[in-house]
N, C-alpha and C positions, 0 to 999 in steps of 0.2 A: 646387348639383349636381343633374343630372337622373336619378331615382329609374330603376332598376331596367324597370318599368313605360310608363315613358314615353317611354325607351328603343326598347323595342320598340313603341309605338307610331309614333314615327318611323319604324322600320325596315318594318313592316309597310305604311304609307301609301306609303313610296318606294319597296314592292316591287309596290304597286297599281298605279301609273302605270307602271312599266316594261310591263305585262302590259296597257296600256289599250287598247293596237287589237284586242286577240283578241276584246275584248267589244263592237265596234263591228259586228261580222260578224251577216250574213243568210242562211239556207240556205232550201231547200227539198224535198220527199222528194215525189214523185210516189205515190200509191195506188195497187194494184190488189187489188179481189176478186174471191178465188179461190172455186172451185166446190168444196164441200163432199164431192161424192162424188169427183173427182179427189184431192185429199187422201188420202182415207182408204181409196182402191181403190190393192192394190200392184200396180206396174206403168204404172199411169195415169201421162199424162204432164201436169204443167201448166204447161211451155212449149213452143211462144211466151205469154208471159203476155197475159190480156185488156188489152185498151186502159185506161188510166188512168182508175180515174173519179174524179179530183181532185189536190189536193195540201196535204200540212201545211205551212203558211209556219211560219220562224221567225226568231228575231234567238237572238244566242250569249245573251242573258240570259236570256228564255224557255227555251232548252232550258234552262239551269242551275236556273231557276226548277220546273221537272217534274221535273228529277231530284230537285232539295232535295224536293219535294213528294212523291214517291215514295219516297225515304229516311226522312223525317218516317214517313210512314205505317206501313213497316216497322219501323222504332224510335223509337216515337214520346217516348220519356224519352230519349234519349241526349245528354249533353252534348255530344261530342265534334258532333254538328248546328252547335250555335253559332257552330262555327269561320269566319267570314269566307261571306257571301252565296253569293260565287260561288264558295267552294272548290273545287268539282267543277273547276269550269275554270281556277283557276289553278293546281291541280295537272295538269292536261291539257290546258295549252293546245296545250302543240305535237301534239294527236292530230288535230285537224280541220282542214284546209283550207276555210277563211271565202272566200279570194278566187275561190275556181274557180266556172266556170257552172255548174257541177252540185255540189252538196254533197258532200261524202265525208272520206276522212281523207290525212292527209299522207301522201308516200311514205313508204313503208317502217312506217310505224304499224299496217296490218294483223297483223304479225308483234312491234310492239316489245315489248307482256309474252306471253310465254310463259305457254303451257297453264294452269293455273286462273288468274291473276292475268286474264291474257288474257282468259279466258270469263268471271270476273264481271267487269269490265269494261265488254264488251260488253254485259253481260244491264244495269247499269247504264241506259247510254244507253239501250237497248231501251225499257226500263222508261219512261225520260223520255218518249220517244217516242212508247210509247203513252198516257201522259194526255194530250199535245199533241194525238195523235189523236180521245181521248174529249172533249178541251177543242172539237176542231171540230168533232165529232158532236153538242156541245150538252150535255154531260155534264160539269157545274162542279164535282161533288161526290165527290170519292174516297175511298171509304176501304180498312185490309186488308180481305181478304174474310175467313181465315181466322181471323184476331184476335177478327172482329168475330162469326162463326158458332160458335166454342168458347167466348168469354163467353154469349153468348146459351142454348147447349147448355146447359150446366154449370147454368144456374141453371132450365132447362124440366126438367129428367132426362133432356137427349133425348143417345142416345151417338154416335160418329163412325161414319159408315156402314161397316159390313164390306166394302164391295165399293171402297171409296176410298182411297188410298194418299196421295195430296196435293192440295189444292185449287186454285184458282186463284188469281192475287195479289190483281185488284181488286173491288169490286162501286162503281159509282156512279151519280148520280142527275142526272136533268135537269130544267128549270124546271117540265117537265109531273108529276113525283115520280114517274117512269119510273124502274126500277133497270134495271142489266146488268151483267152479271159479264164480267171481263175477265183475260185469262191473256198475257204480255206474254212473246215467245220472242224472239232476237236473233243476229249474226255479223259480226263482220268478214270480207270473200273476201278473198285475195291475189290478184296480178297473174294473170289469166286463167281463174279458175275457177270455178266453179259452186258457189254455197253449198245444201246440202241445205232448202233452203226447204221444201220439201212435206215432208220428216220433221220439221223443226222445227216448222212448222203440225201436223202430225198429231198429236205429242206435247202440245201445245195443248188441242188437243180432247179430247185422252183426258180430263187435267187439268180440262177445264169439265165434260165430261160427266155428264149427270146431279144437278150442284148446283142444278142452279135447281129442282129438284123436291124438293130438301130446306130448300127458306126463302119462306115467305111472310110480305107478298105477292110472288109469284114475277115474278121479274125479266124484261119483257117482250124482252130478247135477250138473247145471249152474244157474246162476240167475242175468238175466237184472232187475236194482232196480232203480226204479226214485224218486225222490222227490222235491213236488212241492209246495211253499207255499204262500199263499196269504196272502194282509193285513189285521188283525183281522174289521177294521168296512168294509170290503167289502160284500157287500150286495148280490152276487151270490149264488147259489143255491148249489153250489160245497164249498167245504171246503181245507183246507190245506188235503196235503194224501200224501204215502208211495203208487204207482202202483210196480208192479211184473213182470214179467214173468219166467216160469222154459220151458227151453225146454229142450225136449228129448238128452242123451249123442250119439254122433257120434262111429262108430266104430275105432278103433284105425289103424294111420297112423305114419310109424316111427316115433315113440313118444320117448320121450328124457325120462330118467330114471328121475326119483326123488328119493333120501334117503328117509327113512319111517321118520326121524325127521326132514326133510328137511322145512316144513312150519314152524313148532314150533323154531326153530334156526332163520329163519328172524323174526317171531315174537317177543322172547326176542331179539334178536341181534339191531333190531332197537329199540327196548324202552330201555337196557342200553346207547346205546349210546346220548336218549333225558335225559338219568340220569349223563351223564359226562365223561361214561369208554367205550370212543371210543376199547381201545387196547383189554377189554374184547369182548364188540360187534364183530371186524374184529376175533376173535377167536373162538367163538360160532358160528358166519356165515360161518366161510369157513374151520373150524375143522384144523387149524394150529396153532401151537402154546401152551405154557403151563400155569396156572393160577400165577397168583402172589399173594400174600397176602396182606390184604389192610384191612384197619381199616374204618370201615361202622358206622353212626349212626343207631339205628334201634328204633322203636316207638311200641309199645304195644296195637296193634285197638281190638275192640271185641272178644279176646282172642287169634289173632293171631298176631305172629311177623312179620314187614315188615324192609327191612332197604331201608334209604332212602336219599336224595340229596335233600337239599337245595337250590333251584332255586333262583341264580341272575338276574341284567337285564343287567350288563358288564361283562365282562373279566377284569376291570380293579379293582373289587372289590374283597374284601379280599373271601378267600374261607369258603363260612360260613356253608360250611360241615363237617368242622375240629374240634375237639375236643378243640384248644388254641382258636378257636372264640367265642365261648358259656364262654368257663371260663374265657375270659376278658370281657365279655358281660357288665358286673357290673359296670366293671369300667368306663363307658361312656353311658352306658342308661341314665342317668343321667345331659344329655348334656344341653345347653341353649333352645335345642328345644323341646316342648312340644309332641311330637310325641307317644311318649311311654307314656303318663301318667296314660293310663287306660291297658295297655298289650301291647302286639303285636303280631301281624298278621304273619304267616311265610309259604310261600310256598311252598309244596313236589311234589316231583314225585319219585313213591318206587316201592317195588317190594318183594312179600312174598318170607319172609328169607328161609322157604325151598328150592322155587323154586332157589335163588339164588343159596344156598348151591347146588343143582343139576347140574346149570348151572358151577358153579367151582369145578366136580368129575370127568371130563375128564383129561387124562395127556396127550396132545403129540396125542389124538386119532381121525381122523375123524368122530367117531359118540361118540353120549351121550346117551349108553342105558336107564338110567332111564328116560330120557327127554319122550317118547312115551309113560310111565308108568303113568306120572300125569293126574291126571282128575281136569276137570273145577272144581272151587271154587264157592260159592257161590257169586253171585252177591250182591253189598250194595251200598247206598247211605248214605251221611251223614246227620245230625249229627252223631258222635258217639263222646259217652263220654270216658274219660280216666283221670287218675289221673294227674294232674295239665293242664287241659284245654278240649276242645272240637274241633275232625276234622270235616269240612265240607269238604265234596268231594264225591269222586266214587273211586270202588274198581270192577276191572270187574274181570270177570270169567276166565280170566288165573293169576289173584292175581297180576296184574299191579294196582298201585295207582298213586290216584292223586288229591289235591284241599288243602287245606287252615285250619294252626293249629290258633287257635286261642287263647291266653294264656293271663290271669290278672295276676296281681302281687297278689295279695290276694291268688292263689295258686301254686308260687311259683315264683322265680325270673326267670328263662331262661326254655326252653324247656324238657320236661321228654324223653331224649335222653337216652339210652346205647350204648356204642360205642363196637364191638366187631370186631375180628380180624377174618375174612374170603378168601380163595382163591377163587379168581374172573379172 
């Protein structure tokens, strides 16, 4: 008889493949930067918006990939992370229209959650949005800004600025150890109307204003980032889009110290912890503590090793990151339910085995010298092939992964896993 557990492993894989073409989709959001004093002069008009200078490409696992990475940051212990790679999108699949020439959302999806559900939401996607944006600006490295500015406080004496009311979401880094702070605003329009973009930018600004003068070393830009998306058969003149603004850095006001690997440490710190090793996370983030040794799967993508965590959608299921779950595998694939009869579907969230390796070379030390040493990896989308199956997903520029193995029996029974032994 098939255990309780296993159960819903079936049911969960046959609910992956129903949902498999939403993750097959490509979009793209057109850029424009806006003028700072337009913004924040009332009255000012800033449309017709400036000519486009760019565009964020993406495929549906990428964005899922930013948001997970965006939520991580946010909550960086939270179990309920674990639940399934792309959750964001198999709970929302039917919000976005993949086939249209212009990205956007299904009809009627502007309007389907109502008032707060609706706005977080949107600030949601937004938020994905904007690391995809900072991921093409060159900025691999994200962490919260305010997480990471009230640890840091707390332990200098320095207190929360009187004149501040709330910070901004991100601050991140690029291969040159450039920081920028980043405030991430968002909207669905309905059919024919104009979303207040220039107040949502303005609110942005307010939000960054002034932070960068309270943290050195002071982050050489800011960037208020909205995004706005309409439903593809909406017949406006305006299209879905990615607005901006950069304003000028403020001079510096007792500013709270930052460690120079200080972004890069909440950025891995929260994606191990969406991989399951909360004890590494809280060690990496707050430089206490020594690594332990621990036994990893790791997967062979486009010539590079990643090791990686097999996402459940309980706690109450078996650990199917362990080495004794793949070698019983056999023995119950095999079950009364048809679920497995053509492969199965298995989803990861990993992380390139060097950077781990880097991340477990501290002993006992507040800082991780090599950590400031790595430079971004190249960016990738999948498919990639590998010998017994094909990944679909995203691989971003700090070598965090993430999306969906998909494996027939015709080239092999269980997963092309190596399990090796790493401190973490």
């Amino acid at each position: 008889m098939i255990s309780h557990p296993l159960t819903g492993l079936y049911h969960w894989i046959a609910m992956s493949q129903q949902v498999l073409n939403a993750f097959n989709g490509k979009g793209s959001l057109a850029v424009h930067e806006l003028d700072k004093a337009k913004v924040q002069t009332p009255h000012a008009h800033i449309r017709p918006f400036p000519r486009s200078s760019g565009n964020v490409n993406f495929s549906a696992w990428r964005l899922a990939h930013a948001i997970k990475k965006a939520d991580c940051a946010r909550w960086p212990s939270s179990h309920a992370l674990w639940t399934g790679s792309a959750g964001f999108l198999l709970e929302n699949a039917q919000l976005f229209d993949w086939k249209a020439l212009e990205f956007g959302l299904n009809e009627g999806m502007s309007k389907f959650n109502a008032d707060f559900s609706g706005s977080s939401l949107a600030g949601r996607v937004a938020q994905g949005m904007a690391l995809l944006f900072l991921e093409e600006q060159g900025y691999a490295y994200v962490g919260r800004f305010e997480t990471e500015w009230k640890k840091l406080a707390a332990l200098q004496g320095k207190p929360w600025p009187k004149d501040k009311k709330k910070a901004p979401d991100f601050i991140a880094e690029n291969k040159e150890n450039e920081w920028v702070l980043a405030e991430s605003k968002g909207g669905f329009a309905s059919h024919g109307s104009k979303p207040n973009i220039k107040g949502a930018l303005n609110d942005g600004l307010k939000q960054l204003d002034g932070w960068d003068a309270h943290i050195t070393p002071q982050p050489s830009k800011s960037f208020a980032i909205g995004t706005f998306l309409r439903e593809s058969g909406d017949c406006s003149e305006e299209t879905s889009l990615i607005a901006f603004v950069d304003p000028e850095p403020d001079a510096p006001e007792d500013p709270v110290e930052f460690p120079t690997d200080a972004v890069r440490r909440a950025n891995y710190g929260s994606w191990l912890s969406v991989m399951g090793f909360d004890d590494a996370a809280y060690r990496v983030q707050i430089g206490v503590g020594d690594p332990q040794r621990r036994s990893v799967p790791v997967i062979s993508l486009g010539g590079r090793d990643y090791a990686v965590s097999v996402l459940s959608v309980s706690s109450n299921w078996p650990d199917l990151s362990s080495r004794e779950f793949w070698l019983g595998f056999d023995d119950w694939r095999f079950g009364p339910l048809d679920s497995f009869r053509h492969g199965i579907n298995v989803e990861l969230v990993g992380l390139d085995l060097e950077v781990l390796r880097v991340l477990g070379s501290v002993q006992g030390s507040p800082r991780i010298p090599d950590l400031v040493e790595l430079k971004p990896q190249e960016r990738r989308d999948a498919p990639i092939d590998f010998d017994g199956g094909t990944f679909y997903g995203s691989v971003f520029s700090d070598g965090s992964l993430l999306g969906e193995l998909r494996q027939t029996w015709t080239s092999g029974s269980i997963p092309d896993f190596e399990w090796i032994e790493v401190d973490l």
